[in-house]
C-alpha positions in Angstrom: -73.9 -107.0 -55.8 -70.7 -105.0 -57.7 -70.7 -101.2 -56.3 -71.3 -98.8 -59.0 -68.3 -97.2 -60.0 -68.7 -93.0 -60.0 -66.2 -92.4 -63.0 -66.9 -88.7 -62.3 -65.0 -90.0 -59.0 -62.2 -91.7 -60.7 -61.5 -88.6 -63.1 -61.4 -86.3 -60.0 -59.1 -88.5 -57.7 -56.9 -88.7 -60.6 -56.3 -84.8 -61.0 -56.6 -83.8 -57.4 -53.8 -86.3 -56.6 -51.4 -84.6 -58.8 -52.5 -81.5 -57.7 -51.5 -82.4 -54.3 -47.7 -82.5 -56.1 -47.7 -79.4 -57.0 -47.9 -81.2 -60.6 -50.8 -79.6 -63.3 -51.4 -82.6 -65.3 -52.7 -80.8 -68.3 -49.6 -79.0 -68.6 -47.2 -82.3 -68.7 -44.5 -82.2 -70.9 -45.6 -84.6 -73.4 -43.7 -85.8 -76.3 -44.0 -86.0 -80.1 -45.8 -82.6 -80.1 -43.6 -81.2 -83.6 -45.7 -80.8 -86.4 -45.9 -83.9 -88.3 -46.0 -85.8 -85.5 -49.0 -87.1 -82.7 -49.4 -85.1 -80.1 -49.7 -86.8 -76.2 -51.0 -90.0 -76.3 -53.3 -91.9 -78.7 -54.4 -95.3 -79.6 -52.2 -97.2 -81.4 -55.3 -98.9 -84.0 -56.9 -95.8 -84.6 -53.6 -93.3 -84.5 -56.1 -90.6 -83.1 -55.3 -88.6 -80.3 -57.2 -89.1 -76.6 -59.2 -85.8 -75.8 -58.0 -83.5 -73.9 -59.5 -85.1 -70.6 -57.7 -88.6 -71.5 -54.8 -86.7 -71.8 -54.6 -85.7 -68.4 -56.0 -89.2 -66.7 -53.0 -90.8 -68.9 -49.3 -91.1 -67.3 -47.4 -91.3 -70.7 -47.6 -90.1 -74.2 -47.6 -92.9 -77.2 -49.6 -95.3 -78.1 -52.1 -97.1 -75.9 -54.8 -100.3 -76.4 -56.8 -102.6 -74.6 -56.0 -105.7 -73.5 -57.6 -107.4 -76.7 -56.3 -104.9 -79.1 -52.9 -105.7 -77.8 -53.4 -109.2 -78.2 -54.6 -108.9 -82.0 -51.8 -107.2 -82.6 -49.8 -110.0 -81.4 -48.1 -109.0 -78.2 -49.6 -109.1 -74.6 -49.6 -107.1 -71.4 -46.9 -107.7 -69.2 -47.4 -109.8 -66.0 -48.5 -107.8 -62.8 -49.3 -104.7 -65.2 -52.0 -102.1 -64.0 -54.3 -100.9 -66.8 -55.4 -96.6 -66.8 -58.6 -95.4 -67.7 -59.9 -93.9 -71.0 -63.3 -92.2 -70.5 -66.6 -91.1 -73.3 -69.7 -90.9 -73.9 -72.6 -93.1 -74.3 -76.1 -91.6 -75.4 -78.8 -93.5 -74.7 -82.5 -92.5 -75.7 -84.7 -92.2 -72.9 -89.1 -92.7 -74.1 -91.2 -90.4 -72.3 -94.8 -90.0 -72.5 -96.1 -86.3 -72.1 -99.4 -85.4 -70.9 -100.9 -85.1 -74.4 -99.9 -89.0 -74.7 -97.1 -88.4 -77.3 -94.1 -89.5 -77.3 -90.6 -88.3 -76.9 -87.3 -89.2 -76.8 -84.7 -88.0 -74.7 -81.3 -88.3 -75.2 -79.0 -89.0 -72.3 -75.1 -88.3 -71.7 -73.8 -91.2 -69.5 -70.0 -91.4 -68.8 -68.6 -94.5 -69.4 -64.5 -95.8 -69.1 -62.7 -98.5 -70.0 -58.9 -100.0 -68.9 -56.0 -99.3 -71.8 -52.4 -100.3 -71.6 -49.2 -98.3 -72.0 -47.1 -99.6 -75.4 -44.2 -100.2 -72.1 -46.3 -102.4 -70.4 -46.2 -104.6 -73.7 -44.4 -107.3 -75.2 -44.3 -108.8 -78.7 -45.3 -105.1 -80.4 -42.5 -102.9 -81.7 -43.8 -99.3 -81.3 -44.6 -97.2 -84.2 -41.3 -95.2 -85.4 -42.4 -91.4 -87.0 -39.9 -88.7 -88.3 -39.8 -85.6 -86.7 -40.3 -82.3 -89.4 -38.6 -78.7 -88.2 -41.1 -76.2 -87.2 -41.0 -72.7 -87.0 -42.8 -72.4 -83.7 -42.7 -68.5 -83.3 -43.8 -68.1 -86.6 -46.7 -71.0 -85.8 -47.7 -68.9 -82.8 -48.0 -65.7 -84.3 -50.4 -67.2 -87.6 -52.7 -68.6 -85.2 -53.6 -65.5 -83.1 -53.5 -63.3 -86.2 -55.8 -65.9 -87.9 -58.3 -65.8 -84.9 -58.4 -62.8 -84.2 -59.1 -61.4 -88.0 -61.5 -64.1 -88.6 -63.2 -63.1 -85.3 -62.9 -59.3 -85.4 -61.3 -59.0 -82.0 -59.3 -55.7 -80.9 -56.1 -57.0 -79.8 -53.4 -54.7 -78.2 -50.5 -56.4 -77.9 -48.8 -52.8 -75.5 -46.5 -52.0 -73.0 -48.7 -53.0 -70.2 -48.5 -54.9 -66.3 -51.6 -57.1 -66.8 -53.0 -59.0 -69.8 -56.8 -59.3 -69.6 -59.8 -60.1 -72.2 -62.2 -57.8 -71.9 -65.7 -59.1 -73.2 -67.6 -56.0 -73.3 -65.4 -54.5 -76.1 -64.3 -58.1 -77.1 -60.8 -56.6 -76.6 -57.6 -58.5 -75.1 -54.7 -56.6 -74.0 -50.8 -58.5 -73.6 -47.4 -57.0 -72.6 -45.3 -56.8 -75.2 -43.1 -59.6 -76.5 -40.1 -58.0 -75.3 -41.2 -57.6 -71.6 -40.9 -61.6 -71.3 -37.9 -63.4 -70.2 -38.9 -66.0 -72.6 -40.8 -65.4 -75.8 -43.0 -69.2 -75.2 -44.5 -67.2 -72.1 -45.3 -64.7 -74.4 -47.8 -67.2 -76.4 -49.1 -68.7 -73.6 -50.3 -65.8 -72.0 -52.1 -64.8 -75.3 -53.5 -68.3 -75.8 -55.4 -68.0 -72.3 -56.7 -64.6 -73.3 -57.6 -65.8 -76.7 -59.2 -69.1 -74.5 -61.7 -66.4 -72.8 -62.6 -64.8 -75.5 -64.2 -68.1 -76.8 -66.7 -67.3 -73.9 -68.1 -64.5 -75.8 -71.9 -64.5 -76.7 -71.4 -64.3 -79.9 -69.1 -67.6 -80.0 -69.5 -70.2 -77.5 -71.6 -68.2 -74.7 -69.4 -69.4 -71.8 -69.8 -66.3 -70.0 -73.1 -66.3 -69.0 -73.0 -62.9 -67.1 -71.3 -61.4 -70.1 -68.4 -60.6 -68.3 -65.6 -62.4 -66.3 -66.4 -63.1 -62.7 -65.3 -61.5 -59.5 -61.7 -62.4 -58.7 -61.3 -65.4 -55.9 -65.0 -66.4 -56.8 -65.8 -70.1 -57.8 -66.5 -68.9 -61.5 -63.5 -67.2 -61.7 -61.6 -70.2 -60.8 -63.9 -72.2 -63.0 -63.1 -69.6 -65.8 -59.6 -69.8 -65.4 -59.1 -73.6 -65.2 -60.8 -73.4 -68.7 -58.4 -70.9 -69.8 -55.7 -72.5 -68.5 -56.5 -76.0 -70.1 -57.1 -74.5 -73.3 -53.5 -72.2 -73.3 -51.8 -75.8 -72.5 -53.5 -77.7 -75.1 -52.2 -74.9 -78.0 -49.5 -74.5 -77.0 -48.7 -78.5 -76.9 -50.3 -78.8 -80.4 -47.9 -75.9 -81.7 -44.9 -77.9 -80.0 -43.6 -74.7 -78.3 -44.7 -75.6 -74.6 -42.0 -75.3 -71.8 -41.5 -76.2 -68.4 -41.9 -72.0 -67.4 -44.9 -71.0 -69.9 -47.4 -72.3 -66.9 -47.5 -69.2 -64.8 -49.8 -69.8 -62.5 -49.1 -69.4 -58.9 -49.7 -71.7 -55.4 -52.6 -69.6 -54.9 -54.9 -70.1 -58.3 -53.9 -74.3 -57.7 -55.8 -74.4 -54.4 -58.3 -72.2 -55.8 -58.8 -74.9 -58.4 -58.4 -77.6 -55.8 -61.2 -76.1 -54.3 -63.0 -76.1 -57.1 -62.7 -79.8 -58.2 -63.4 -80.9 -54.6 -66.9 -78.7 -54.3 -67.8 -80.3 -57.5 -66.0 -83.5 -59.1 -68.0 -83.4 -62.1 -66.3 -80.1 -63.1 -62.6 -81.4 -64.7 -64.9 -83.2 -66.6 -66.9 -79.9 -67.9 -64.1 -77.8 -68.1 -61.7 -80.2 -70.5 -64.8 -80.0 -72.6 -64.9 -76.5 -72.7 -61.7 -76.1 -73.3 -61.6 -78.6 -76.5 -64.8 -76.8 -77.8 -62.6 -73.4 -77.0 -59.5 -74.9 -78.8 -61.6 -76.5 -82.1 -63.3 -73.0 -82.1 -60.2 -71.2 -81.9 -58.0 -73.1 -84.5 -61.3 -73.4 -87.2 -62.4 -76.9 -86.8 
């Protein structure tokens, strides 16, 4: 009998081994991010974007398929090729009886994958050419956190300061200053992590369950973080002004994290998922 395959298991290995780099997959450079254009990699039938979990377990931006979806498009997968991973959801309805004999159904997250090929790994299919549009990223950055913020009635201080914090109970964030960065990109990905955490909010997702942001060095904290952290990527990929220096974080939050995923390999999972319900919430959709 096949073994079972834990795709919890597969998603894990997958992240912790570029941990172990020193790489942060979530914050790989990916390509096509201008406006106009798709972001990271998607499939090439459906032209939509991977979540952001797929994005990480993926190696290259651009368009992938399966096997099959190749082949209708009249190419085929190269010989000796290694198919990724692409993982979603399946709900299935579970019947229970309850004591008063009625009956109710349950429904069921199971994770479920399947294998996708790289549009390099193909021949016969030309890839998909797409113009690149000029963007005013600065201004892009700046629209988004005045948007959110308004909408939300946050106080924002944006102040000559040493530390940049959300603070949820005054649903407040503090930031240095734009001119106390070397590079103004850091600038917006420091807000977007702060703007991340206040997602967490009771009054929007409810992430924070104590109300406040954990003890510093504690599991939730890290937890916390890696949502943040995920979230302040993914804007700043969608807003094409990401750079090799706007990931801050230092040697000691990555083994915090590898911690994390290794007391618990169903967390990446979880956290991409709160970070795209942070980043839809965030950006109105």
């Amino acid at each position: 009998m096949k073994k079972s395959v834990n795709v919890y298991d597969m998603v894990t290995d997958r992240i912790i081994e570029e941990l172990n780099k020193g790489i942060i997959p979530w914050e790989k450079p990916w390509t096509g991010t201008r406006a106009g254009t798709r972001a990271g990699a998607y499939n090439r039938i459906s032209k939509k974007p991977y979540s952001i979990v797929n994005q990480m377990l993926l190696k290259h931006s651009g368009e992938y398929a399966t096997f099959k979806q190749w082949q209708d498009l009249g190419g085929h997968v190269k010989k000796g090729e290694k198919s990724e991973i692409v993982v979603f959801w399946k709900i299935l309805d579970k019947e229970e009886i309850t004591e008063d004999g009625e009956k109710e159904v349950h429904k069921i997250p199971l994770l479920r994958y399947y294998n996708v090929f790289h549009i390099s790994q193909v021949e016969g299919v030309e890839p998909l050419i797409e113009p690149f549009t000029e963007v005013q990223p600065i201004e892009a950055g700046d629209r988004l956190i005045t948007d959110y913020i308004t909408r939300e009635k946050i106080h924002f201080n944006e102040q000559a300061s040493n530390n940049a914090y959300y603070q949820p109970s005054t649903d407040s964030i503090v930031v240095p200053m734009k001119q106390q960065f070397q590079m103004v990109n850091e600038y917006y990905s420091t807000t977007f992590h702060e703007i991340t955490h206040s997602t967490g909010h009771k009054t929007r997702l409810d992430r924070l369950q104590t109300g406040q942001i954990a003890a510093f060095g504690s599991e939730e904290y890290s937890k916390e973080e890696l949502v943040a952290e995920i979230g302040s990527a993914t804007l700043m990929n969608l807003l094409g002004i990401e750079t090799v220096k706007t990931f801050r974080n230092t040697t000691a939050y990555i083994q915090s994290w590898l911690n994390v995923l290794k007391n618990d390999n169903k967390f990446i999972v979880s956290a991409s998922s709160k970070a795209e319900k942070a980043v839809n919430f965030i950006i109105g959709e």
